[in-house]
C-alpha positions, 0 to 999 in steps of 0.5 A: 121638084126632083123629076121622077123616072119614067121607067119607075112610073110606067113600072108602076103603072103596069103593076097597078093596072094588072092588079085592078084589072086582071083576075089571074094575078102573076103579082098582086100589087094592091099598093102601086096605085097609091104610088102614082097620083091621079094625073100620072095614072091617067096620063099614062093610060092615055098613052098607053093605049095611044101607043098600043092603037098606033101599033095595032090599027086594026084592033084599036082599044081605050082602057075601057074596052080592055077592062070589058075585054078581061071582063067577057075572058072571065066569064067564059071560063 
């Protein structure tokens, strides 16, 4: 099997995760999801909110968190 680039996939990713989980769209990209299987979209959450929580100790973060986080944003405006 051909190995996929993995800027290609973390480029993906990002542009699915923004488009699921951000009400202010900079790009609305409803169609990246489909392009990750569901393995590649959670391995790729899973580090990158492992990375982001080694960078930030203080404030760590899961996906979920994040979702609630954009979620209280949204309704105090």
């Amino acid at each position: 099997m051909e190995q996929k680039s993995m800027t290609a996939l973390v480029s993906t990713f990002s542009r699915a995760y923004h488009s699921e989980n951000n009400d202010v769209k900079i790009f609305n990209d409803s169609v990246a999801k489909l392009l990750l299987s569901e393995q590649e979209y959670k391995e790729i959450t899973e580090q990158y909110f492992a990375e982001y929580n080694r960078a930030n100790p203080q404030h760590i973060m899961s996906a979920f968190d994040n979702v609630n986080y954009c979620l209280a944003i949204k309704k105090l405006f």
